[in-house]
FIGULUM-212511 format. One line per 4 residues: number of its first residue (from 1); their letters; for each residue x, y, z of N, C-alpha, C. Coordinates in steps of 0.05 Angstrom, whole numbers, plus 5000, padded with zeros to 4 digits. Atoms other than C-alpha are relative to their C-alpha. Layout:
BEGIN
NUM = a = X:Y:Z:X:Y:Z:X:Y:Z; ...
//
This chain:
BEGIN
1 = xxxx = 4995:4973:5009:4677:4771:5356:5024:5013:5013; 4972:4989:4991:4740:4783:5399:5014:4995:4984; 4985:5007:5014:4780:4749:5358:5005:5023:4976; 4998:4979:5017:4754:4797:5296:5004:5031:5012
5 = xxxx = 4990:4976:4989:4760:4855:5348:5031:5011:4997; 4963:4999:4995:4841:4842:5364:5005:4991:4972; 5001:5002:5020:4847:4827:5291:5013:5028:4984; 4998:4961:5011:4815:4896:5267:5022:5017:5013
9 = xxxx = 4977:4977:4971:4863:4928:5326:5022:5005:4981; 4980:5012:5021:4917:4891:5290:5012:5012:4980; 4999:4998:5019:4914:4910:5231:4990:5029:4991; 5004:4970:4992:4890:4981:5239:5027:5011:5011
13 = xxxx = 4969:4994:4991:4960:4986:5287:5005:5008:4968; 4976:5008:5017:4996:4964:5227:4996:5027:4973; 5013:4984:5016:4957:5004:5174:5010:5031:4999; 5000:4969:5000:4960:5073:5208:5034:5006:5004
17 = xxxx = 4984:4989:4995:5031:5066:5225:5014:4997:4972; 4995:4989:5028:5044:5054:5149:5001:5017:4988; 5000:4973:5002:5017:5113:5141:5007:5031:5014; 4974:4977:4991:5056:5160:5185:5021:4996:4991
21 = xxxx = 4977:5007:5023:5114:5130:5156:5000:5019:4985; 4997:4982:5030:5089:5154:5089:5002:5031:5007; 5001:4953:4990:5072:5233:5128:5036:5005:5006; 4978:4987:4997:5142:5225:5152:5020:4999:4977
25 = xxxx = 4984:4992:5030:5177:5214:5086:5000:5017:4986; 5019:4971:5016:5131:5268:5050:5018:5015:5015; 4988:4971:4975:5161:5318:5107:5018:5000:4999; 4970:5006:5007:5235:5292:5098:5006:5008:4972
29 = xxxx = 4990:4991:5025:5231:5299:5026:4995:5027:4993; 5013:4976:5014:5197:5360:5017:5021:5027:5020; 4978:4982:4976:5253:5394:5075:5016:5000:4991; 4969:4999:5011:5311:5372:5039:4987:5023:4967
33 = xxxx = 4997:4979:5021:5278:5407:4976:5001:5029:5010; 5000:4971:4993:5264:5468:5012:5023:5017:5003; 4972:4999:4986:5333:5462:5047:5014:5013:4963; 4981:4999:5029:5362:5458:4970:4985:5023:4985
37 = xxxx = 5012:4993:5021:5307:5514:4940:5011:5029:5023; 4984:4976:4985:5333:5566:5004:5034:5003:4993; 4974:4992:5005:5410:5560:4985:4995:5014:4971; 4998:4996:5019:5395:5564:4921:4989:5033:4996
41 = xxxx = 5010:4978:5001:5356:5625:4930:5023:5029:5013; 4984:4988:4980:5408:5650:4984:5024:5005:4988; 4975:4994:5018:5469:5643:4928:5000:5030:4992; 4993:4968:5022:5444:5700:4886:4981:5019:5017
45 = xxxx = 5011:4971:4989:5408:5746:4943:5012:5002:5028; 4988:4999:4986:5468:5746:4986:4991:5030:5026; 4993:4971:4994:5455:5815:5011:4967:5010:5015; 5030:4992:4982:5378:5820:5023:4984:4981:5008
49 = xxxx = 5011:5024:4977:5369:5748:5067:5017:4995:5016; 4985:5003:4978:5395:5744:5134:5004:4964:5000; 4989:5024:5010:5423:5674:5125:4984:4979:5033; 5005:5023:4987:5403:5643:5197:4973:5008:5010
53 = xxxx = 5030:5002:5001:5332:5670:5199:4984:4989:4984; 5012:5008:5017:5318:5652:5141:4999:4972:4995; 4999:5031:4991:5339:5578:5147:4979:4981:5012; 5017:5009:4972:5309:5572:5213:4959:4999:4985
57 = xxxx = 5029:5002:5003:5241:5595:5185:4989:4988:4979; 5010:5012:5016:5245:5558:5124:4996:4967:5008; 5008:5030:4988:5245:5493:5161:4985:5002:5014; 5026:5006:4987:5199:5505:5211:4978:4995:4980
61 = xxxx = 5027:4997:5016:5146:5530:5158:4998:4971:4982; 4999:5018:5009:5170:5474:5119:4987:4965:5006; 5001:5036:4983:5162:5413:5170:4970:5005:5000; 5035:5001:5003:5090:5443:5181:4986:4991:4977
65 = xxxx = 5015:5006:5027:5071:5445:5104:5010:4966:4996; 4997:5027:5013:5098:5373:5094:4980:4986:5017; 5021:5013:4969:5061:5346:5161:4971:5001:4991; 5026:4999:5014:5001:5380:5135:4988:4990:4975
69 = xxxx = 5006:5013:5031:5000:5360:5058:5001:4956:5009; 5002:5025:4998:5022:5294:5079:4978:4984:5017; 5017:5018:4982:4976:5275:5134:4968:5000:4970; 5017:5001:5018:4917:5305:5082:5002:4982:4978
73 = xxxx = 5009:5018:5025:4934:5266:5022:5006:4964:5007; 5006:5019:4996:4947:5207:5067:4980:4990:5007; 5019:5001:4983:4891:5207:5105:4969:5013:4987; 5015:4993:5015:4842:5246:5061:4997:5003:4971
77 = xxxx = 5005:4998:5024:4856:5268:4995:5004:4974:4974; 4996:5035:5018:4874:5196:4966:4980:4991:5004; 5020:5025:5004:4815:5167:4994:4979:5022:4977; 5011:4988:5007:4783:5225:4953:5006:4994:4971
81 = xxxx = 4991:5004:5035:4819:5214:4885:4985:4966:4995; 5011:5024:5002:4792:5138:4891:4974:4999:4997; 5036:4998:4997:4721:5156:4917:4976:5020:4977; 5019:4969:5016:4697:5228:4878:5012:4991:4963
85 = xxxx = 4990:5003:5028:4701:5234:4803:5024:5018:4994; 4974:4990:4999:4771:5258:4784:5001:5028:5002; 5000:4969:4998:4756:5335:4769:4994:5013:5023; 5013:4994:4973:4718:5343:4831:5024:4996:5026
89 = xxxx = 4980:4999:4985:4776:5313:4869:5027:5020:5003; 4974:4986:5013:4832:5354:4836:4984:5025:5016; 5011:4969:4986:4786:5419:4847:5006:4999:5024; 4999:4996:4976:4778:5402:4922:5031:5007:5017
93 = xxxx = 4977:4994:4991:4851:5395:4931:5012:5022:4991; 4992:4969:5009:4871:5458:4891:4993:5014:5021; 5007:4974:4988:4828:5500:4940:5020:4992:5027; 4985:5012:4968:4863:5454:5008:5025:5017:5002
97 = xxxx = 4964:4993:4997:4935:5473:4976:4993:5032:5001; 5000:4979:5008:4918:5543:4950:4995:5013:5040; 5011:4982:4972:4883:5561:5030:5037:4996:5018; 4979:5007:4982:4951:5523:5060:5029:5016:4992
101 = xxxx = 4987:4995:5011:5000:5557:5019:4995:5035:5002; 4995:4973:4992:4976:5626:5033:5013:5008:5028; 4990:5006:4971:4975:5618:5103:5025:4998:5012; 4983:5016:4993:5041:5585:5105:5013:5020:4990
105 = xxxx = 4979:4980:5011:5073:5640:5059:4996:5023:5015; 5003:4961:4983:5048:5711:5093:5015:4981:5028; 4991:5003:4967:5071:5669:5159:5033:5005:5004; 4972:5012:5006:5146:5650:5132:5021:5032:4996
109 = xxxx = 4992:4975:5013:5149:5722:5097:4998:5023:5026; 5001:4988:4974:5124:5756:5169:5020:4992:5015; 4977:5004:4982:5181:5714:5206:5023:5010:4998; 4980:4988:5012:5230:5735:5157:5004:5031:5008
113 = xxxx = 4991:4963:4998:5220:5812:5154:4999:5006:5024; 5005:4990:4977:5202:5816:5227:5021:4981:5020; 4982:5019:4979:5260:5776:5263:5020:5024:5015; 4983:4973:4993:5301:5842:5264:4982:5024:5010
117 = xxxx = 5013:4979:5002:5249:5883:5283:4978:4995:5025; 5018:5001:4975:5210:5901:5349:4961:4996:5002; 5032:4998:5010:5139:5895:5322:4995:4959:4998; 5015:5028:4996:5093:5834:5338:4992:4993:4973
121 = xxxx = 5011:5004:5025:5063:5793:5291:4975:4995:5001; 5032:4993:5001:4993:5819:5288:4988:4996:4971; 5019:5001:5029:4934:5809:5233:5016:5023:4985; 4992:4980:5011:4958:5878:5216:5024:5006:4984
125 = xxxx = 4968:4994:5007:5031:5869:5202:4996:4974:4985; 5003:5025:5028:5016:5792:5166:4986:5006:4973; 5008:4990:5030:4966:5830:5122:5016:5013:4983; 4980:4981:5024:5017:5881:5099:5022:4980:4994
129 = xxxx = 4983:5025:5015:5069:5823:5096:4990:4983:4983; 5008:5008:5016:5027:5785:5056:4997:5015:4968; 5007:4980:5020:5002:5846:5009:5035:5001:4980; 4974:5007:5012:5085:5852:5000:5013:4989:4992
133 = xxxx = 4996:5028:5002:5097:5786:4993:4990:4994:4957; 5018:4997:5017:5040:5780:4932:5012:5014:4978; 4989:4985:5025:5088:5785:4871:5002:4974:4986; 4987:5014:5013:5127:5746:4826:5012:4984:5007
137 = xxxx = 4991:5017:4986:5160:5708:4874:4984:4981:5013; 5021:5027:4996:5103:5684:4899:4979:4984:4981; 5015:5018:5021:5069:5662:4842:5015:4983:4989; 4983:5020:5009:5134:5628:4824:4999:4972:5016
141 = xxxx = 5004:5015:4965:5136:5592:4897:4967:4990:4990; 5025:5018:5001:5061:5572:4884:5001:4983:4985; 5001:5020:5026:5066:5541:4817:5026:4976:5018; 4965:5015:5002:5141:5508:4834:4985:4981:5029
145 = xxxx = 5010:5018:4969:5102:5476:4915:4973:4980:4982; 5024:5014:5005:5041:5462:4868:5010:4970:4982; 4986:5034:5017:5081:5408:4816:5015:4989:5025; 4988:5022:4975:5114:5378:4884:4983:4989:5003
149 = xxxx = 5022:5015:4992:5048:5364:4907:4991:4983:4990; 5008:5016:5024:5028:5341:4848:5019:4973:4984; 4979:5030:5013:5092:5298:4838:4992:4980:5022; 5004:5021:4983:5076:5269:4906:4973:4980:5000
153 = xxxx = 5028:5008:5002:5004:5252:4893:5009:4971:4977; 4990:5019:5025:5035:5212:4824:5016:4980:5014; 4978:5024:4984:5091:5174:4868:4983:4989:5020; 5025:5013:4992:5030:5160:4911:4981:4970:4981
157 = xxxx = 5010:5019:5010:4996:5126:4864:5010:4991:4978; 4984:5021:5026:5047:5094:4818:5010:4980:5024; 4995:5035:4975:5071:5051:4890:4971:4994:5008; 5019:5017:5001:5006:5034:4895:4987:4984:4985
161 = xxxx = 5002:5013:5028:4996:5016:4826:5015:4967:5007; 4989:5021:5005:5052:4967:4838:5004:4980:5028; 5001:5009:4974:5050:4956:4910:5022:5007:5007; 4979:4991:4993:5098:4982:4965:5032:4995:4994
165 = xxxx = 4977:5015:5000:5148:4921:4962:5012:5004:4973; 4990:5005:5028:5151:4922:4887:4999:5021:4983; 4977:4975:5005:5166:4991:4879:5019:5006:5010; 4971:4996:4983:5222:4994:4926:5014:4992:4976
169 = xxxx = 4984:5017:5027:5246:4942:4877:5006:5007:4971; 4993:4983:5029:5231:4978:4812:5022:5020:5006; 4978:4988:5000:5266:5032:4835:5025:4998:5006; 4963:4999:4986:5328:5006:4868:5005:4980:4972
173 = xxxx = 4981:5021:5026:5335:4957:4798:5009:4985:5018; 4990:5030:4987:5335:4901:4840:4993:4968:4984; 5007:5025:5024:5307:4853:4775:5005:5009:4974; 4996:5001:5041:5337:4883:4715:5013:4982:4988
177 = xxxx = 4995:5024:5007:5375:4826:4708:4989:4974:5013; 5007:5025:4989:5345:4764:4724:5006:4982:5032; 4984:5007:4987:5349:4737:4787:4988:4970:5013; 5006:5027:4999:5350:4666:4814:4987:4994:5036
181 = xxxx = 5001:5004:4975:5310:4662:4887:4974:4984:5013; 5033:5019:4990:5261:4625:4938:4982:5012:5012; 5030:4985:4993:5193:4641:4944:4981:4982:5006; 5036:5013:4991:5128:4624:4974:4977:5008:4987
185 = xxxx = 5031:4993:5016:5062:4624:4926:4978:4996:5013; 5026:5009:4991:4993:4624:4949:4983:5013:4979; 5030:5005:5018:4937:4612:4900:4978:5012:5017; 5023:4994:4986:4878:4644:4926:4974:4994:4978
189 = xxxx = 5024:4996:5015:4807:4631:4891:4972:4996:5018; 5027:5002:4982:4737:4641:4903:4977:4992:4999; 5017:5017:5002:4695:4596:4923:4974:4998:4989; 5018:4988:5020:4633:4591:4875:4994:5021:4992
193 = xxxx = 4996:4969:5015:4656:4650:4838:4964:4991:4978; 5018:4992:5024:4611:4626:4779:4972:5000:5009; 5024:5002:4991:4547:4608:4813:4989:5039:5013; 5012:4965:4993:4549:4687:4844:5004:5015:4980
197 = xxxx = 5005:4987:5017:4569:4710:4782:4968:5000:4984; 5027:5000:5001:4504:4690:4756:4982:5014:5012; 5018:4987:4975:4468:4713:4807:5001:5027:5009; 4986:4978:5002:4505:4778:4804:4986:5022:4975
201 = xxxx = 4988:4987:5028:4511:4797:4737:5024:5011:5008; 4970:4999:4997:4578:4819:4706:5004:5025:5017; 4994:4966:4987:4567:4903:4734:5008:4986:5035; 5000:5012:4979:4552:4875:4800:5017:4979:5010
205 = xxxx = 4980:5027:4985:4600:4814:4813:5032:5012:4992; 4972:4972:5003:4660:4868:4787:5005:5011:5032; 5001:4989:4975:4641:4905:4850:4997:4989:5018; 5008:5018:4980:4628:4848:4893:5032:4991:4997
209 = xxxx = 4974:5023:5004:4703:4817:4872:5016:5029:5011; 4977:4978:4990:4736:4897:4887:4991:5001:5025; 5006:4993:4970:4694:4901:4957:5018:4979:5014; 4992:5027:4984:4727:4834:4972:5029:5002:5003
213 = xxxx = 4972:4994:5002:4801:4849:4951:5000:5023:5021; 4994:4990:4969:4794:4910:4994:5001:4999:5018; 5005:5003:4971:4767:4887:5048:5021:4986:5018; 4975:5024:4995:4822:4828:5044:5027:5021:5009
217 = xxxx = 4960:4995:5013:4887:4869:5019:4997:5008:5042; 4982:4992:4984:4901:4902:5092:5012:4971:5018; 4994:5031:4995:4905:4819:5118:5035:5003:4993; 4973:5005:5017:4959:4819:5057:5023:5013:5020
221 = xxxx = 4970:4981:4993:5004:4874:5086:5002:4993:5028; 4994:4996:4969:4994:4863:5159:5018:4973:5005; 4983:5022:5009:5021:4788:5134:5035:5009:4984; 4976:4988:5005:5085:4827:5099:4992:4988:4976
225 = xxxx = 5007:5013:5024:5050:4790:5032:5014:5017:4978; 5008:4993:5020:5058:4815:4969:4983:4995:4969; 5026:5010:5020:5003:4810:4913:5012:5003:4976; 4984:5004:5019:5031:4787:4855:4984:5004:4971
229 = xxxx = 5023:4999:5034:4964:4783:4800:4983:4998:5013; 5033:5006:4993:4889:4786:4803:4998:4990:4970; 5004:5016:5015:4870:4740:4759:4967:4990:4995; 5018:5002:4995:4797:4745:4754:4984:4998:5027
233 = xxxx = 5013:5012:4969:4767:4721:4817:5026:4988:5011; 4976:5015:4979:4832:4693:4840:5027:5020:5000; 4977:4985:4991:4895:4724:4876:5021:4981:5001; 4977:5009:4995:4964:4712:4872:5017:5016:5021
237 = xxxx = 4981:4987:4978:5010:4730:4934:5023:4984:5014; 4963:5013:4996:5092:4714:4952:5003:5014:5018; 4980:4993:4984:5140:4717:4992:5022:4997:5005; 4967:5024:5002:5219:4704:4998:4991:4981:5020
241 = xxxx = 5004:5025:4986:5221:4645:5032:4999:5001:5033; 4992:4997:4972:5246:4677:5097:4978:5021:5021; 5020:4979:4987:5193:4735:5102:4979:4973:4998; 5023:5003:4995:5138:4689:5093:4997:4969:5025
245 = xxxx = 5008:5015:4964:5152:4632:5148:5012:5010:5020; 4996:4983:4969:5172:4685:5201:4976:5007:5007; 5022:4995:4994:5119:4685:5236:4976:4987:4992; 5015:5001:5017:5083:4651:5194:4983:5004:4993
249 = xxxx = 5013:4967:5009:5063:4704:5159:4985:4978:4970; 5012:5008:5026:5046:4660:5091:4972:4984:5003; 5020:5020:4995:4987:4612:5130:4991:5021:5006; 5012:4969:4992:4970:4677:5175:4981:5012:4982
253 = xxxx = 5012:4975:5008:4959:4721:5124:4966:4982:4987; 5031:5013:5000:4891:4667:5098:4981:5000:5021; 5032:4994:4977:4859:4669:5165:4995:5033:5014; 5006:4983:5001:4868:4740:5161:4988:5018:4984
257 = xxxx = 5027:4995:5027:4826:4756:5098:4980:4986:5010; 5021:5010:4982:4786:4708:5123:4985:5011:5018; 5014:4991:4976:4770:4739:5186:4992:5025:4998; 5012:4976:5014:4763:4805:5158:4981:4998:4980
261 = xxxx = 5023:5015:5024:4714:4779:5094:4978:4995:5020; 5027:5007:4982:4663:4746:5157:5002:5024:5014; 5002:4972:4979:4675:4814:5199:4979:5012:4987; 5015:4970:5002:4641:4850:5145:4977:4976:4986
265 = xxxx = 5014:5019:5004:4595:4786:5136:4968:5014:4988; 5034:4988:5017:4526:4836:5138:5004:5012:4973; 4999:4985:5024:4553:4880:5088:4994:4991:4981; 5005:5013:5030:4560:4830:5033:4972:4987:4998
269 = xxxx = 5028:5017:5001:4489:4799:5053:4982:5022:4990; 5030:4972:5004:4448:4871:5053:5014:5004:4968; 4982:4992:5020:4498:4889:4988:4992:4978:4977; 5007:5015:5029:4496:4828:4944:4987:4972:5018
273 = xxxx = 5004:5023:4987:4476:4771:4989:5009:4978:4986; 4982:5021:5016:4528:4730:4972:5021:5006:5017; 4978:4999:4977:4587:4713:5023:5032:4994:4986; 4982:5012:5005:4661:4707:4996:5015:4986:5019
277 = xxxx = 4982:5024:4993:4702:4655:5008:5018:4983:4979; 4972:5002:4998:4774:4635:5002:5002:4971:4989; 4986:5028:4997:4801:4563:4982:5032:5010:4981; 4973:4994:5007:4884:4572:4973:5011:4979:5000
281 = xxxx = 4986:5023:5010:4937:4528:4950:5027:5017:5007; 4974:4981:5005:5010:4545:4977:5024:4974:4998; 4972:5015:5003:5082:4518:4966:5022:5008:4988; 4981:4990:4996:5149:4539:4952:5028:4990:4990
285 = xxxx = 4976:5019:5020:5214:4532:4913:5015:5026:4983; 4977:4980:5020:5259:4572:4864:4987:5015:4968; 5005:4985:5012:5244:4618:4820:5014:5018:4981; 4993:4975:5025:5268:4667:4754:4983:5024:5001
289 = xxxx = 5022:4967:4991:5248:4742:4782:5017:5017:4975; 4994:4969:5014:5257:4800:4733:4982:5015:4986; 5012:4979:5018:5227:4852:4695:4993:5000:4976; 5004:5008:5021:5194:4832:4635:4966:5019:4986
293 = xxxx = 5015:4976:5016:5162:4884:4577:5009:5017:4992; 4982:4977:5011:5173:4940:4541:4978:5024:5006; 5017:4984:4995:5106:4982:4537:4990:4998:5028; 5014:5002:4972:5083:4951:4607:5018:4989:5014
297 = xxxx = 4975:5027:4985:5134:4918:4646:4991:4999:5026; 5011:5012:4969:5124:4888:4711:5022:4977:5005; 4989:5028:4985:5163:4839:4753:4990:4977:5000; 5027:5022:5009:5142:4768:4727:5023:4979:5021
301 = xxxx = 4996:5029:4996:5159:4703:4769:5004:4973:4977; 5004:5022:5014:5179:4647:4725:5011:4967:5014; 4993:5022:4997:5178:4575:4751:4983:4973:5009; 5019:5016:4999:5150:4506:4763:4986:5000:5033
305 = xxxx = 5017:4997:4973:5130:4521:4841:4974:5021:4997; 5040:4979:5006:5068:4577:4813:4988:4972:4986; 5026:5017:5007:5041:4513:4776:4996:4974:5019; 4999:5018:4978:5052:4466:4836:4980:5016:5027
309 = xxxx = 5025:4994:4976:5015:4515:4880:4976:5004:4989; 5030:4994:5010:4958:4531:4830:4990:4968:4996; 5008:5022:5009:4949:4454:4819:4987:4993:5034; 5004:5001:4973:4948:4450:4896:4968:5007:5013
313 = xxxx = 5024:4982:4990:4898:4503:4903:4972:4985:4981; 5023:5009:5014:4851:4465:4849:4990:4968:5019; 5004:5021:4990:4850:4403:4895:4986:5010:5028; 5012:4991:4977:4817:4442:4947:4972:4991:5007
317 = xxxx = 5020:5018:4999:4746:4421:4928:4991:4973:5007; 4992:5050:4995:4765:4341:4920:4999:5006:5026; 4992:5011:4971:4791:4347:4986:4983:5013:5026; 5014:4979:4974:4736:4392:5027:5012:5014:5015
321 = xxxx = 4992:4985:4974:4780:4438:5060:5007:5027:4983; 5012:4970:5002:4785:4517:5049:5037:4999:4988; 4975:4989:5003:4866:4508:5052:5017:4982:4997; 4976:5017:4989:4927:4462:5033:5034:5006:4987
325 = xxxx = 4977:4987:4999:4995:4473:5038:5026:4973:4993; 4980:5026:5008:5059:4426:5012:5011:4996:5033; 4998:5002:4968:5081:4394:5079:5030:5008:4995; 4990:4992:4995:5148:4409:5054:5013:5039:5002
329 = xxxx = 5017:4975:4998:5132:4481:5058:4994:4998:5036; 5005:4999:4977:5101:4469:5129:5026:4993:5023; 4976:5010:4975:5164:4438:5164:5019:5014:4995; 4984:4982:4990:5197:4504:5147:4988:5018:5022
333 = xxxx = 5024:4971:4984:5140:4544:5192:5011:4987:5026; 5000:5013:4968:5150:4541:5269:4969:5007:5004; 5016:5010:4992:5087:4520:5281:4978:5020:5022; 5010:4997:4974:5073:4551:5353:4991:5032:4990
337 = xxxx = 5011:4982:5013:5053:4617:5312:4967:4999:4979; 5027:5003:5016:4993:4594:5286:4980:4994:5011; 5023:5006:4991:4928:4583:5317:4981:4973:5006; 5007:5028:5013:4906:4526:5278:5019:4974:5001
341 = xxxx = 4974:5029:5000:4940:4444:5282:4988:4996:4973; 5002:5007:5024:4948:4414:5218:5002:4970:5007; 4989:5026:5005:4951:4346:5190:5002:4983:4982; 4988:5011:5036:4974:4307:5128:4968:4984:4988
345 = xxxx = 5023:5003:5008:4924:4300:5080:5011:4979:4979; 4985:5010:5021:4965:4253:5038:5020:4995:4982; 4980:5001:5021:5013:4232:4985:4977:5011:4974; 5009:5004:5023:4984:4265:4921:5017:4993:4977
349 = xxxx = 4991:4994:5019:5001:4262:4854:4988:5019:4981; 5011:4972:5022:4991:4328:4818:4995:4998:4972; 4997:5005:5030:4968:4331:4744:5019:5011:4986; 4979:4994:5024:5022:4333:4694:5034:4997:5021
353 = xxxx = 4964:5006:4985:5078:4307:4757:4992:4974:5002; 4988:5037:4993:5112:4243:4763:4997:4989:5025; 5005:5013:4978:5126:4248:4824:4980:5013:5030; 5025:4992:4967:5080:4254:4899:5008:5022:5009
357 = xxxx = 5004:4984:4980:5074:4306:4937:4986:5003:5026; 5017:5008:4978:5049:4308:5007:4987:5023:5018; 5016:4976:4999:4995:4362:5024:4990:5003:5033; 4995:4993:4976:4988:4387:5093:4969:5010:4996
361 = xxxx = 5014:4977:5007:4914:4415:5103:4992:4994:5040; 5004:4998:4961:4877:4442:5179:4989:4976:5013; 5005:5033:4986:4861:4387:5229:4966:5003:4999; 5021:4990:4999:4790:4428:5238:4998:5014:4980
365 = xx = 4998:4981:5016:4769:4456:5179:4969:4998:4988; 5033:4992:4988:4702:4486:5201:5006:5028:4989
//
């Protein structure tokens, strides 16, 4: 259980500092709008905004509201849009923004009028700055902070839709033309899917296959993976060639689903009593990346190394072992990063190839 202790640590690190990241982007972006929604404001009311109070207090108030929105919809209100039924979520966050947004305006509007002026800033003087405040400007300012929010919540979950790596990529048009590069595949499937389906039914083995991908995906990222398809019961996950044997991050990231999957070992027994488990197929080679669709598009992989690792990953059974890997594939990894010794499991010959291949699987594979 140490092992899954320093693991969880691991991967928790990695997790939470993902997500300050994301609080500090939210806070960056939402400062430069502010920055751009005070000049703009400051063009045409030359005369009744003192230019370096008003600055000053729109960034402070600013860095706070981003800090705050961001930590909440990292940290709370996403897991709420996932967990509650959608209206219920939306409501809850309306009242979060509406309480944070008053608050934040009578404070901004008290800094402002009272910077020149010998009077504290008491309940008494924020109420009447608020009361003053409570026009047209601020109903403009609410609506105009509430679609930000609401844009960020959407840019939230459209990179998650596609995953972090492979939105960067949509958006920078890094595959609108085709491009020619090397990657690492790993097949993932799971081990008598059909026998628990049975034993399931379809409601139940749905929810038994999403407890398992969750439980897995933070493995994926703490590996630098990316998840390429779910394919019923089976996962697809890449990597350029260079991210995934640094470290080797592409073998890694299997005994880190792994070890997370037996961590939560009771859950799946009291839950469905039924244990998942992993058998992967990886290997590596050249590839045709781009953007392919018109109503749905997505970044598709085209080449003969996805059917060289899914043929791989089908020989997993034959050969009793959980994991095998092309050995030339393995003699790019430095080794001394892995836990586990390997050792050649053979010359095969894959169905529908000419020629051998020589499959690398663990020395112990307990």
């Amino acid at each position: 259980m140490n092992i899954f202790a320093s693991l969880r640590q691991k991967i928790s690190h990695y997790s939470i500092k993902g997500k300050i990241i994301t609080v500090l982007w939210i806070t960056l972006i939402w400062t430069l709008i502010r920055l751009f929604r005070f000049f703009e404001t400051y063009a045409s009311n030359k005369d009744s905004i003192e230019f370096n109070e008003g600055i000053v207090s729109s960034i402070l108030i600013i860095i706070v509201a981003g800090l705050f929105v961001g930590v909440s919809l990292v940290f709370l209100w996403e897991r709420w849009l996932r967990r509650m039924a959608y209206f219920k979520a939306m409501f809850l966050i309306m009242v979060f923004y509406s309480l944070m947004f008053f608050i934040l305006f009578t404070l901004e509007q008290g800094m402002i009028k009272l910077s020149n002026t010998n009077q504290t800033m008491d309940v008494e003087v924020l109420a009447l700055k608020f009361k003053e405040g409570f026009n047209l400007v601020f109903l403009t300012n609410y609506i105009y902070w509430l679609v930000i929010t609401f844009m960020t919540i959407l840019f939230l979950f459209i990179r998650d839709k596609f995953g972090p790596i492979t939105f960067v990529n949509f958006l920078k048009g890094k595959y609108l033309r085709p491009k020619r590069e090397e990657r690492i595949f790993m097949f993932m499937d799971l081990k008598s899917s059909t026998t628990i389906a049975e034993q399931l039914g379809e409601e139940r083995y749905f929810n038994f296959l999403n407890d398992t991908f969750s439980i897995a995906t933070p493995g994926i990222l703490a590996a630098q993976g990316e998840i390429y398809q779910y394919v019923g019961d089976e996962i697809v996950i890449t990597w350029l060639t260079q991210n995934g044997i640094n470290r080797a991050h592409c073998i890694s990231c299997f005994y880190k689903m792994t070890a997370l999957l037996k961590d939560k070992s009771n859950y799946f027994d009291e839950k469905y009593n039924a244990q998942p488990q992993f058998k992967a197929g990886l290997h590596f080679g050249y590839v045709i990346t781009g953007e392919m669709g018109i109503v749905k598009r997505e970044i598709v992989y085209s080449g003969d190394v996805l059917n060289t690792a899914s043929r791989i990953q089908s020989l997993c059974n034959e050969m009793n072992t959980d994991i095998l890997i092309s050995n030339n594939l393995m003699k790019q990894i430095d080794q001394k990063f892995l836990d586990t010794e390997f050792k050649s499991a053979g010359n095969i010959t894959l169905k529908g190839k000419q020629q051998e291949i020589e499959l690398v699987t663990p020395l112990n594979n307990d």
